[in-house]
GUDOLUM-414158 format. One record per residue (C-alpha): residue number from 1; chain; x, y, z negated. Coordinates in steps of 0.1 Angstrom, whole numbers, plus 5000, padded with zeros to 4 digits. Each point is the difference from the previous one (the first is absolute). Example, Ala and Ser with C-alpha at 12.3 -4.5 7.8 and 13.67 -1.06 7.14 Angstrom:
REM residues 2
pos	unit	xx	yy	zz
1	A	5123	4955	4922 .
2	A	5014	5034	5007 .
REM end
This chain:
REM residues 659
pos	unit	xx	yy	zz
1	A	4841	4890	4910 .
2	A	5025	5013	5024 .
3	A	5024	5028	4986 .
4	A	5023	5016	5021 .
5	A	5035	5014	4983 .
6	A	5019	5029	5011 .
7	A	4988	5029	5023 .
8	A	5010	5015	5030 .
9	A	4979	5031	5014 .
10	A	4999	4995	5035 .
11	A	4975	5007	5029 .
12	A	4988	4977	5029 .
13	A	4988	5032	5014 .
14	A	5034	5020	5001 .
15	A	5001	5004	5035 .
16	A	5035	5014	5009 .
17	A	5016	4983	5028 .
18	A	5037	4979	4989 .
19	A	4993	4997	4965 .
20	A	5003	4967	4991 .
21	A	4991	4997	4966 .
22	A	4991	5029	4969 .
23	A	5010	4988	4965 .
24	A	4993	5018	4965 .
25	A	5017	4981	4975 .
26	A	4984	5000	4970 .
27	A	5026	5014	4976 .
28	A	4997	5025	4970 .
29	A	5037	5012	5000 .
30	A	4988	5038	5007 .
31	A	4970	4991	4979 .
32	A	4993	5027	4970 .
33	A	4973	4999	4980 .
34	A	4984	5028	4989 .
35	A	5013	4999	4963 .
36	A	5032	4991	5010 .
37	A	5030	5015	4979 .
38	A	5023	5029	5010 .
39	A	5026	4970	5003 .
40	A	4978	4977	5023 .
41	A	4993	5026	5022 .
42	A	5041	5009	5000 .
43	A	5007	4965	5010 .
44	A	4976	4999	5028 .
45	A	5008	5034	5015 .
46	A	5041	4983	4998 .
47	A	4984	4973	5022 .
48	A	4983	5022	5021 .
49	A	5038	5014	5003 .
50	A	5019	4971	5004 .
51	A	4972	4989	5025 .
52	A	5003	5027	5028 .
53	A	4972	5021	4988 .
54	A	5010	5030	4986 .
55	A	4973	5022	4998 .
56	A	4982	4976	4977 .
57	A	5029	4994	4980 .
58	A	4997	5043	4994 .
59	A	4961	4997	4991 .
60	A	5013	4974	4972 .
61	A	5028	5009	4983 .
62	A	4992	5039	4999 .
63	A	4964	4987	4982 .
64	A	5024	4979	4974 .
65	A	5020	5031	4993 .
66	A	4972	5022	4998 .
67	A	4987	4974	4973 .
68	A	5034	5004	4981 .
69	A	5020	4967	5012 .
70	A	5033	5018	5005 .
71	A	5039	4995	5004 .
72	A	5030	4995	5022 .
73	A	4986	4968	5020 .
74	A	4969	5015	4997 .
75	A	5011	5032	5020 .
76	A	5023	4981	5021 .
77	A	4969	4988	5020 .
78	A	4981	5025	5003 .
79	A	5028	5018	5013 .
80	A	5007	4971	5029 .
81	A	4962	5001	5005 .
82	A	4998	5038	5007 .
83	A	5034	5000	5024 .
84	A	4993	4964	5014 .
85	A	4989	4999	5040 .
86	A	5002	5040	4999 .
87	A	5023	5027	5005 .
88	A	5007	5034	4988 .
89	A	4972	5021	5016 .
90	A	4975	4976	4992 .
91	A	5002	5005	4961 .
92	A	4973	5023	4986 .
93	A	5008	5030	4983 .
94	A	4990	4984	4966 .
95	A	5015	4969	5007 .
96	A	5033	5022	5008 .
97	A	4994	5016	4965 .
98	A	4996	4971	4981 .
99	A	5030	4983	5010 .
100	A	5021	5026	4990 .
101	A	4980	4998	4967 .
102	A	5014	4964	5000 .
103	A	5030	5009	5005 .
104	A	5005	5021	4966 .
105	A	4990	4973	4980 .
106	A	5027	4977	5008 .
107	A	5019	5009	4970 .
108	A	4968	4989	4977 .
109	A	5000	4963	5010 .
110	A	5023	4973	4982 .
111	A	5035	4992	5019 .
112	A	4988	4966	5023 .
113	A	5000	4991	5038 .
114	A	4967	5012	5003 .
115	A	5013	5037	4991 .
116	A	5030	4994	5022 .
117	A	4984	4992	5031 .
118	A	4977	5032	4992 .
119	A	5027	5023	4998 .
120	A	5015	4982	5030 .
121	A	4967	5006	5022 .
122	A	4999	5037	4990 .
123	A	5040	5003	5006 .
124	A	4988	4987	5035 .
125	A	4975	5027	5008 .
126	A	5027	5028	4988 .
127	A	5024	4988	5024 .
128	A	4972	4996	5030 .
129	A	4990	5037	4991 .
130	A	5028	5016	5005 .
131	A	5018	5005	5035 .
132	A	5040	4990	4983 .
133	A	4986	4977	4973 .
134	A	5031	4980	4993 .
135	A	4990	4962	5000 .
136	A	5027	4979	4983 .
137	A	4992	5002	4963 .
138	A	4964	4991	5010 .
139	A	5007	4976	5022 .
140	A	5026	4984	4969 .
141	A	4969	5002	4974 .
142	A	4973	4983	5025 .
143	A	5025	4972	5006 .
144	A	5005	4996	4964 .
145	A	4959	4993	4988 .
146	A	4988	4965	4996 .
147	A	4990	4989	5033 .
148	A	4964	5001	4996 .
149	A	5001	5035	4996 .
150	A	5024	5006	5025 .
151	A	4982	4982	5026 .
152	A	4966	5017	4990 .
153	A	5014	5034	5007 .
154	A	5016	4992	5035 .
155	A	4970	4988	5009 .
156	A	4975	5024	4990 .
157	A	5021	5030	5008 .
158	A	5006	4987	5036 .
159	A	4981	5032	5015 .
160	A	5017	5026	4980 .
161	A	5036	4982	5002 .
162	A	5011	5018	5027 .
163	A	5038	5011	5016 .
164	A	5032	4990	4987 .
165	A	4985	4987	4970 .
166	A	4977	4976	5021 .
167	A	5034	4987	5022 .
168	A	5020	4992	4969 .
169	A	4971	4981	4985 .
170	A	4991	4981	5038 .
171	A	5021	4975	4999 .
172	A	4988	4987	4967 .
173	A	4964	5007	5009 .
174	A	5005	4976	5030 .
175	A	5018	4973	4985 .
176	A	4976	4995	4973 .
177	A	4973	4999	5027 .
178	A	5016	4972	5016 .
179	A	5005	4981	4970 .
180	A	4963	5005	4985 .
181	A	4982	4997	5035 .
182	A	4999	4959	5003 .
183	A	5003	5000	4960 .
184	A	4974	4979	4980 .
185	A	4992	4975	5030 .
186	A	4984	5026	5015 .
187	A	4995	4979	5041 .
188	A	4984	4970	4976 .
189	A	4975	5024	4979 .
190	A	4985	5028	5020 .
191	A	4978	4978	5019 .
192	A	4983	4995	4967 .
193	A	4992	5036	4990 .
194	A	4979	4999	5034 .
195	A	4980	4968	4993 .
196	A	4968	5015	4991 .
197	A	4984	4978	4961 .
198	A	4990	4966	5003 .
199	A	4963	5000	4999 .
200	A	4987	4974	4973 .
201	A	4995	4968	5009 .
202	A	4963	4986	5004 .
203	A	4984	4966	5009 .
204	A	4974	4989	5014 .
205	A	4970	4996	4977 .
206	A	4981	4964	4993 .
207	A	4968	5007	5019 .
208	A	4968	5005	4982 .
209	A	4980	4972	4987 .
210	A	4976	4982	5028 .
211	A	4979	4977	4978 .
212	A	4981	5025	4983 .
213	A	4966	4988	5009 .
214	A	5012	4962	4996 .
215	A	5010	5006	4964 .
216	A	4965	5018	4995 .
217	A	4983	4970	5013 .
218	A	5022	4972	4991 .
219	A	4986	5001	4961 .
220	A	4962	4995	5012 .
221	A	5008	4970	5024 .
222	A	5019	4985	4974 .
223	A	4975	5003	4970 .
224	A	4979	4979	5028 .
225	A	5021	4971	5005 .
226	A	5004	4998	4967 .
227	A	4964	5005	4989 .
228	A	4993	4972	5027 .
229	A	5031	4979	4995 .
230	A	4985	4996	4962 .
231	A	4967	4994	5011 .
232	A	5011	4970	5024 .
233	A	5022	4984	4975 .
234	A	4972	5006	4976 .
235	A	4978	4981	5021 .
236	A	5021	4973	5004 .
237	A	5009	4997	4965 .
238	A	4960	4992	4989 .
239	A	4999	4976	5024 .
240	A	5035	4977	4997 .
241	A	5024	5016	4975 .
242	A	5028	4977	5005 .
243	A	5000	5007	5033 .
244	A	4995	5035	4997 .
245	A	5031	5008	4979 .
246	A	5020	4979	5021 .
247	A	4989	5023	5034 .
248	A	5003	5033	4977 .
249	A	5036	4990	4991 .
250	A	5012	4987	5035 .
251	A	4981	5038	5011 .
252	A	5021	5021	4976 .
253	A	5032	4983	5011 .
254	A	4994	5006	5038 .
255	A	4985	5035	4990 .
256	A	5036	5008	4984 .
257	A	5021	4983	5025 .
258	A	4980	5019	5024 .
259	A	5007	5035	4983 .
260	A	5035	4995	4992 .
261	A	5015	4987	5032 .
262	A	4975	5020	5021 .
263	A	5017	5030	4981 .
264	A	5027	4994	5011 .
265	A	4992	4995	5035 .
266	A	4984	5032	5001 .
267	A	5031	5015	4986 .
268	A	5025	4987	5029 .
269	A	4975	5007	5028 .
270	A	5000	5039	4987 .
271	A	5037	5002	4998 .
272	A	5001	4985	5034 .
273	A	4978	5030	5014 .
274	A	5024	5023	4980 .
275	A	5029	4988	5019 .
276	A	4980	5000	5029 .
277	A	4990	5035	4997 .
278	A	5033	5013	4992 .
279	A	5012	4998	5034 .
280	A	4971	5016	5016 .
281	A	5011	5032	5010 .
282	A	4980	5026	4984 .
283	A	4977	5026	5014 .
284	A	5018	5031	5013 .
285	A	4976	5023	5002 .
286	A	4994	5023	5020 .
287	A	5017	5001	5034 .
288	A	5011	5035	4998 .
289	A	5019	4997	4972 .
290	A	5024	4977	5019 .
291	A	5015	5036	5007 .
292	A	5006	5008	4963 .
293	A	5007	4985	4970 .
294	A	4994	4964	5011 .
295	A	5021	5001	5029 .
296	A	5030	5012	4982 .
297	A	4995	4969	4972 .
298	A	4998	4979	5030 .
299	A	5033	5013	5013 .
300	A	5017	5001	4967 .
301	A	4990	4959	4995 .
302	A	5014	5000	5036 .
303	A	5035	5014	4989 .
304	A	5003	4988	4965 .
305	A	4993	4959	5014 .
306	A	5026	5004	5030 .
307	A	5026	5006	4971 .
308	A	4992	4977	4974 .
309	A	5002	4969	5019 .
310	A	5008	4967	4987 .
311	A	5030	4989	5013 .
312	A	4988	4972	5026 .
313	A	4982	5025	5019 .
314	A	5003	5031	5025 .
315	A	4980	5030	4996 .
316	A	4980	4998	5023 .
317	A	4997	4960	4994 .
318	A	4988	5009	4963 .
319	A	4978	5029	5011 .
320	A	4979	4976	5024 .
321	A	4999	4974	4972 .
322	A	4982	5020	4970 .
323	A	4981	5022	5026 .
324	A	4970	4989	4986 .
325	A	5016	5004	4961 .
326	A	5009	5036	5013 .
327	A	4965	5012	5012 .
328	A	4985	4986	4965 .
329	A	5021	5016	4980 .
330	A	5002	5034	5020 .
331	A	4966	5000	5004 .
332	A	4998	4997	4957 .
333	A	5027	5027	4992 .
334	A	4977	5023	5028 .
335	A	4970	4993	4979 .
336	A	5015	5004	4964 .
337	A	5017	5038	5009 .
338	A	4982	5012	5029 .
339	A	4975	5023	4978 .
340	A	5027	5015	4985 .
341	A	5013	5016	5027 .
342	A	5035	4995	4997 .
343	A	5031	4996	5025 .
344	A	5011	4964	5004 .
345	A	5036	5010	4984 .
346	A	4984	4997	4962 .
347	A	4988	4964	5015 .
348	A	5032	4990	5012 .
349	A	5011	4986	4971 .
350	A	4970	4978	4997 .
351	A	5008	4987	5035 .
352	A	5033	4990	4992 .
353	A	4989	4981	4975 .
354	A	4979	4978	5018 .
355	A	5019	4998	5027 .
356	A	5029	4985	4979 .
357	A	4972	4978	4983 .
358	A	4991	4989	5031 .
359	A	5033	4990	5007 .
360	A	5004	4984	4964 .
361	A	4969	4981	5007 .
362	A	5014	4986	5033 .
363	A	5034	4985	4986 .
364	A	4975	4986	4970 .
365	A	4979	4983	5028 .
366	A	4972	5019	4983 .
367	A	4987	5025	5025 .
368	A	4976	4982	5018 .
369	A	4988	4973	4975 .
370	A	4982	4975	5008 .
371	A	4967	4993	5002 .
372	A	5005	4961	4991 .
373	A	5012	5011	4969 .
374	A	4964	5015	4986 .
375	A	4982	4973	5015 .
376	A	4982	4982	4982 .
377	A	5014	4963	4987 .
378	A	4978	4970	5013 .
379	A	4995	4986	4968 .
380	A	4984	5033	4986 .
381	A	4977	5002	5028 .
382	A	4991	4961	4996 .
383	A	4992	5005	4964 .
384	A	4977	5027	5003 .
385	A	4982	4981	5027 .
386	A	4996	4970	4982 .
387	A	4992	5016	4968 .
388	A	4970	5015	5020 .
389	A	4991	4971	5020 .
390	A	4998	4986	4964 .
391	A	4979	5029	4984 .
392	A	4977	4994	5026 .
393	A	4997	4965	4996 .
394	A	4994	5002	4963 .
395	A	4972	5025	5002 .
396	A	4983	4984	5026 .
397	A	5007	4964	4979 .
398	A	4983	5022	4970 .
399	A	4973	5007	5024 .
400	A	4993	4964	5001 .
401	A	5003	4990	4966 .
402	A	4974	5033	4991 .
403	A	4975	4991	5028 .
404	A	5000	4963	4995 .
405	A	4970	4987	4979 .
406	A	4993	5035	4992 .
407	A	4962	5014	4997 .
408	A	4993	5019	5031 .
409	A	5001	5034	4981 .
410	A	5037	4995	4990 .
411	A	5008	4986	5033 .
412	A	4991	5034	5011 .
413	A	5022	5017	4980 .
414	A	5028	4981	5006 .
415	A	4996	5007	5038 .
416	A	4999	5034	4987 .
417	A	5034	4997	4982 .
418	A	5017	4984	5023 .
419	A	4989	5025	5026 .
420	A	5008	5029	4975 .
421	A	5033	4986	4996 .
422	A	5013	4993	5037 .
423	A	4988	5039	5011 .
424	A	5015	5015	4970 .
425	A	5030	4977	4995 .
426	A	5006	5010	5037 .
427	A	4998	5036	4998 .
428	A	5015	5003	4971 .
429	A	5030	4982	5009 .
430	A	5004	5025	5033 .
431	A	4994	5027	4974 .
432	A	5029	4988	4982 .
433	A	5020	4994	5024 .
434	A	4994	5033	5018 .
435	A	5008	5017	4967 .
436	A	5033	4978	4992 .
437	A	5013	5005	5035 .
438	A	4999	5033	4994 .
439	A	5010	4998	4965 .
440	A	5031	4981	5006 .
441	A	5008	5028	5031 .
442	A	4999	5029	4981 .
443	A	5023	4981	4975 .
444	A	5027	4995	5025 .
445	A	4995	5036	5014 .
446	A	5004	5015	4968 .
447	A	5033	4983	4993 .
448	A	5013	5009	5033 .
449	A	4993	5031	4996 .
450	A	5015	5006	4967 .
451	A	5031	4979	5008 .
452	A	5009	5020	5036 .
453	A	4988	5032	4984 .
454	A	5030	4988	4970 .
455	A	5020	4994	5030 .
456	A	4995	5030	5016 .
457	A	5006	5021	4970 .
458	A	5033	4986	4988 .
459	A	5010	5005	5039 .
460	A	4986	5039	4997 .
461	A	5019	5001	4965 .
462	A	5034	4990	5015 .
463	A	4997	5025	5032 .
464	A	4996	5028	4977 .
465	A	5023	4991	4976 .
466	A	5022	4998	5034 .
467	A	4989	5033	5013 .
468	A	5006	5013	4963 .
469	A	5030	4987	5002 .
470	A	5016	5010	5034 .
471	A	4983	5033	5006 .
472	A	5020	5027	4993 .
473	A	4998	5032	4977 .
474	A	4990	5034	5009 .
475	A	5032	5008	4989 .
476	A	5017	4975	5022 .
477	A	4983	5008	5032 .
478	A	5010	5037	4992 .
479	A	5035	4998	4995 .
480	A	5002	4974	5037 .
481	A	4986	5033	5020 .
482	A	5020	5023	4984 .
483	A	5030	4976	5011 .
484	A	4985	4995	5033 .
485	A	4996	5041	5005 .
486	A	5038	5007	4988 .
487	A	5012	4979	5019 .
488	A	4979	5012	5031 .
489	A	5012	5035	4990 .
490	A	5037	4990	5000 .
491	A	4993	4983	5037 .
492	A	4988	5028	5009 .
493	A	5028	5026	4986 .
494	A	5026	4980	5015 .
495	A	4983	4996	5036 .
496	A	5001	5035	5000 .
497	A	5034	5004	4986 .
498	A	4985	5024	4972 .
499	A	5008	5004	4965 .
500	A	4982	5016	4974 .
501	A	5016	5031	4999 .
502	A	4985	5004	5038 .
503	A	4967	4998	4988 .
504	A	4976	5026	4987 .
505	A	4973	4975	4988 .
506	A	4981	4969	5006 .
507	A	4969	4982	5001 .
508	A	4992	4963	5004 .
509	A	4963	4990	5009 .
510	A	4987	4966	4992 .
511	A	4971	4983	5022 .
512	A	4982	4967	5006 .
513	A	5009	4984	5029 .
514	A	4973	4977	5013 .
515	A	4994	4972	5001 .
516	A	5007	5000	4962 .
517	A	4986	4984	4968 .
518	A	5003	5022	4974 .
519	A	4988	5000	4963 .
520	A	5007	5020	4968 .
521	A	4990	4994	4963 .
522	A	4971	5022	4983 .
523	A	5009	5039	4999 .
524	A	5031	4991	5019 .
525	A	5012	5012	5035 .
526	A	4994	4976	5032 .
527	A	5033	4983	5012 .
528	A	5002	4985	5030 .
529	A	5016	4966	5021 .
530	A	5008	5023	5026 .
531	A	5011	5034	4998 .
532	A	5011	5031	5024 .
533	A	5027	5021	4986 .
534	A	5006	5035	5015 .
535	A	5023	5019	4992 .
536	A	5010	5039	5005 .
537	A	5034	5013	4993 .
538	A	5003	5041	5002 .
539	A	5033	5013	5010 .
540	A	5014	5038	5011 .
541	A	4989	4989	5037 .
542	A	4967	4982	4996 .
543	A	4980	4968	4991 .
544	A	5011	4963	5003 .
545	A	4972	4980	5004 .
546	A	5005	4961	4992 .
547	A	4973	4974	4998 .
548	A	5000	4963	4999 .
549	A	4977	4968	4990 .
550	A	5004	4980	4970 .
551	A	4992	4962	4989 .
552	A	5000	5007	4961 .
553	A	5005	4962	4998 .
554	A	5037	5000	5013 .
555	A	5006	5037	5006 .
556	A	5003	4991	5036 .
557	A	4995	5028	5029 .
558	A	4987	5009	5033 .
559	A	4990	5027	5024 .
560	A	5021	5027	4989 .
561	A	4998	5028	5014 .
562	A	5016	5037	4997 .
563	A	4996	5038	5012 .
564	A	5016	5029	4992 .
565	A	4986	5036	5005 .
566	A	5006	5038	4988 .
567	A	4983	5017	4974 .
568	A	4983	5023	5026 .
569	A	4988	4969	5016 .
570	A	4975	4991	4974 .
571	A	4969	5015	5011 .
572	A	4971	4992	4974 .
573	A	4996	4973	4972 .
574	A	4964	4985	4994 .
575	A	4987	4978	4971 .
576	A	4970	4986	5008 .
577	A	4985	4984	4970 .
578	A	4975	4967	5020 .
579	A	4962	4996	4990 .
580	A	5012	4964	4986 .
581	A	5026	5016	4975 .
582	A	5028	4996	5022 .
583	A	5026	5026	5008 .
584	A	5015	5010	5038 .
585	A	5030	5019	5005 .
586	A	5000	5021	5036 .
587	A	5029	5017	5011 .
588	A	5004	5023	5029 .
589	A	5032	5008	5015 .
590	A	5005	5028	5028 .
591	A	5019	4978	5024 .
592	A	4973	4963	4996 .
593	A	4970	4986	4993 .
594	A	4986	5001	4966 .
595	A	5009	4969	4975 .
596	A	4975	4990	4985 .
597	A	5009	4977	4964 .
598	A	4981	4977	4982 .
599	A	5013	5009	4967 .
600	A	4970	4982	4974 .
601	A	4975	4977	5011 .
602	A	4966	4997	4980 .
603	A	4998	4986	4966 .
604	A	4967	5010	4988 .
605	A	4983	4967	5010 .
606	A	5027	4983	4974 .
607	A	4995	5021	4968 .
608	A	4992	4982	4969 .
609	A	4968	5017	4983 .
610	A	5019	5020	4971 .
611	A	5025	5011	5028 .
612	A	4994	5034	5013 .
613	A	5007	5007	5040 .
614	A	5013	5033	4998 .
615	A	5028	4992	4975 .
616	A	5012	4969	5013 .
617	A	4999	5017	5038 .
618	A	5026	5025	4980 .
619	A	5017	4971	4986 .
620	A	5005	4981	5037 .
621	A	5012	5039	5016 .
622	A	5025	5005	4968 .
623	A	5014	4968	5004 .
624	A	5004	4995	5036 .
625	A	5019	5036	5002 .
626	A	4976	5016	5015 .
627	A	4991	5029	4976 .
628	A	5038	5009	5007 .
629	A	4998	4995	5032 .
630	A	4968	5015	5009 .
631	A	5012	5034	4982 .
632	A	5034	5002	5015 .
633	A	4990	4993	5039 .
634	A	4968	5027	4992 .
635	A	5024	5023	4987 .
636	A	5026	4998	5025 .
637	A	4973	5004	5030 .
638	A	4985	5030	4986 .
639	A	5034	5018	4996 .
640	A	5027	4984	5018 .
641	A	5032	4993	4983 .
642	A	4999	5033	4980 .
643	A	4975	4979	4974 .
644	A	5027	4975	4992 .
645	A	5027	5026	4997 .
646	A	4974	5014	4973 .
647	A	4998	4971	4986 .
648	A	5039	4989	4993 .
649	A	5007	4991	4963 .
650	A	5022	5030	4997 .
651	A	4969	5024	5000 .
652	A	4993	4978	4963 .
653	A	5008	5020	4970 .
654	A	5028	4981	4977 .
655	A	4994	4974	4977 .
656	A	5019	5002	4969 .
657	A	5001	4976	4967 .
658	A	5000	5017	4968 .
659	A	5030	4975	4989 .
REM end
């Protein structure tokens, strides 16, 4: 009866030390079905693009144009997603080939911004090819596009704007960072990318029915009272009528009384055990789960009651006084979600809410009713008891009238009767009253349960509509890291008192930090709370090493740190790919210790099922710069400083337009 909304992929058995919580958000932006149109696919690989992952974003839109969805935007992006996060030596042969291709088709396409920012992009490569390229007239036409275009190609030509041509662009570069990197409330909304799905919410079901075998035998012990009620009154009937209808009547009066207002006593006693029984803690379980699951709903009642406190009371004042209203209700939440092996986080919501109820409840003066309330009124009881008294009275009374002047034959029977009747009446009347009891409890049960399960769905309803609300795009989240690395870059340049004309190339690696939370929607790259950027600036004398920690939340830092060695000094480069799916970096330098970088941790305990590990582990290693990275730093250790020399832009053949 329980459905649980949303989904969040996460594993209880994830092991990896300082991760604090795994989220999968279960989103079908990079979703493509199978049949999906040349166009679908196009605009997914352009998310893909705008989302940090280019190598999808390649996958996509050169399947659209292979299935004949052409033209200038068209081309646009699948030219940023081939030159995006990579620089000149890293482009294929045929990939080298093709956009030159592109580039002779220019003329074909109808005069828009689309075609503008095209030429524009190829202009860009002719000028980066070529050792004297002048850079004015380029530099006038990219400042001249619609800003959308002209912030797409500073962005995703980052690696192969190099020189003069990067210097002139800096400034802008860094001032749009600043502007964009707290843009869209981004200190109030990241927390909510991390907050793994609300799990659905659940009650606790009425309990089974107890009376079984009292409603099996309450039909035969009633068939006997009545068959020796009748009998009796029968009896008494042949021998004084009058007096016989007058007992029969005065007996079916007190029967009814009897029934109704006994009804009704039974019916208050069994919502006085209900209350009773709701503040009875409930089982726990097992002791040693005290060390999982439990444990952690225990602490999170702990945490959520010592800060929604009425206002007459301290935390610790209000923790002591619902103690026993805290171990219940932790001990029911353990119960409902502890098969499902879940982390308390998708509970927390559920917590919150009944920890503000409880509060609600309080300033209501309804969270500990009490029992006086359900007790039942004096005059209910004295009814019944009377009315009984009475019964009694008039069957023994019709007794008398049977047996009086009666032969000895009927005399017997109405011995009989009335002994019939007293056995049966009395068992049947515990019957009934064992069956009502229970009747009238699994009444109230089932309407608490359906009104706090209402309850705790309009609560789950408006935390995910929250979530929904506040958690930001894959888009978002990109663009804030891209802000946070230029910026970081810039820091960097200027410590150093470098420009880019000083520099040969760069690389900027992007790890987890721990203790992080980190989460990621379906298909999508990991992004994390806490990051470690690193970055490596090559110049004519050697590397620049800089590294330093990062709160994604406010983009605040700590532990910098920063080394500088010669290209001679790099002994060996290692990437060690981990049994778990993660990724170490090792590097060895002739004058220290080896290094040793975390640069992916595991992810294959978080895939959703249609998710395949080796193409999201490609995904996490594009993203995060490490494919780049990895290449460059392998490269330069295996031949010194003469690999990036081989490797300068001006090596590149020309790109020319056909217009």
């Amino acid at each position: 009866m329980n459905q649980d909304n949303g989904a969040s992929y996460n594993s209880a058995a994830d092991s990896t030390v300082g991760i604090q919580a795994d989220t999968v958000h279960n989103s079908n932006v990079y979703f493509v079905h199978p049949d999906a149109s040349p166009q679908e696919k196009y605009t997914v690989g352009v998310r893909f693009l705008e989302d940090g992952i280019p190598s999808r974003a390649r996958e996509m839109i050169t399947d659209a144009i292979a299935h004949g969805y052409l033209g200038a935007e068209v081309r646009f992006h699948w030219v940023l997603s081939v030159l995006s996060a990579r620089t000149y030596d890293e482009l294929s042969t045929e990939e080298v080939q093709r956009l030159r291709y592109f580039s002779e088709l220019i003329h074909t396409y109808a005069e828009d911004e689309w075609k503008d920012a095209l030429r524009v992009t190829f202009d860009l490569l002719a000028v980066l090819s070529t050792a004297t390229g002048e850079t004015g007239p380029v530099l006038k036409q990219l400042h001249h596009l619609p800003l959308r275009q002209h912030k797409a190609i500073l962005r995703h030509l980052d690696l192969m704007l190099t020189g003069g041509l990067k210097d002139d662009l800096w400034v802008e570069t860094c001032e749009r960072a600043t502007a964009e990197r707290f843009g869209n409330d981004r200190a109030r909304r990241v927390w909510a990318y991390f907050v793994p799905a609300p799990i659905g919410a659940r009650a606790v079901l009425p309990s089974p029915s107890t009376a079984a075998a009292a409603k099996a035998a309450l039909p035969v012990r009633t068939a006997l009272f009545a068959v020796s009620s009748v009998l009796l009154f029968t009896l008494a009937l042949i021998a004084n009528p009058l007096m016989a209808i007058v007992e029969l009547l005065v007996a079916l009066g007190a029967g009814l009384t009897a029934t109704r207002f006994g009804d009704r006593w039974c019916s208050q006693e069994s919502r006085l055990d209900l209350t009773s029984a709701t503040h009875v803690p409930h089982p726990l379980g097992p002791t040693s789960d005290e060390k999982g699951f439990t444990k952690s709903v225990r602490h999170s009642f702990d945490h959520y009651f010592s800060v929604r406190t009425p206002s007459e009371f301290s935390p610790d004042a209000w923790l002591a006084h619902t103690a026993q209203v805290r171990s219940s209700l932790a001990a029911e939440i353990a119960d409902l979600y502890r098969e499902s092996r879940i982390s308390v986080e998708r509970v927390n919501w559920l917590i919150r809410y009944l920890a503000e109820d409880a509060r609600n409840r309080h300033n209501n003066g309804t969270l500990f009713e009490p029992h006086d309330q359900y007790r039942t009124p004096f005059g209910t009881r004295a009814l019944t008891v009377v009315a009984l008294a009475v019964l009694c009275a008039t069957a023994l009374t019709a007794f008398g009238t049977a047996f009086s002047g009666a032969a000895s034959l009927r005399s017997l029977w109405a011995f009989l009767a009335v002994l019939g009747a007293a056995w049966s009446g009395h068992a049947a009347a515990c019957l009934w009253l064992e069956v009502r009891r229970d009747e009238h409890r699994l009444a109230r049960e089932t309407l608490k349960y359906h009104e706090q399960l209402t309850a705790r769905q309009d609560a789950h309803q408006r935390w995910k509509s929250s979530l929904d609300a506040t958690r930001p795009s894959e888009q978002e989240m990109e663009t804030w890291l891209i802000c946070d690395k230029t910026l970081f870059v810039d820091e960097a340049l200027r410590h150093h008192r470098l420009t880019w004309r000083d520099l040969i190339t760069h690389t900027i690696l992007v790890a987890p930090a721990r203790p992080y939370k980190r989460g990621r929607v379906k298909h999508g790259p990991w992004r994390y709370s806490h990051y470690v950027l690193r970055l490596f600036l090559f110049t004519q004398d050697g590397i620049r090493e800089m590294s330093s920690e990062f709160n994604f939340s406010d983009a605040t830092r700590k532990n910098e740190q920063r080394s500088n060695y010669r290209f001679d000094a790099l002994s060996s480069v290692q990437v060690t790919e981990k049994s778990d799916g993660g990724y170490d970096l090792e590097v060895v330098l002739t004058n220290g210790p080896a290094r040793s970088i975390r640069v992916k941790d595991a992810d294959a305990h978080q895939l959703a099922p249609e998710e395949d590990s080796k193409e999201i582990s490609e995904i996490n290693l594009s993203a995060a710069g490490s494919t780049h990275t990895f290449r460059l730093l392998e490269g330069m250790a295996a031949d010194g400083k003469g690999w990036i020399e081989r490797c300068r832009p001006d090596n590149l053949a020309p790109f020319r337009t056909a217009d």
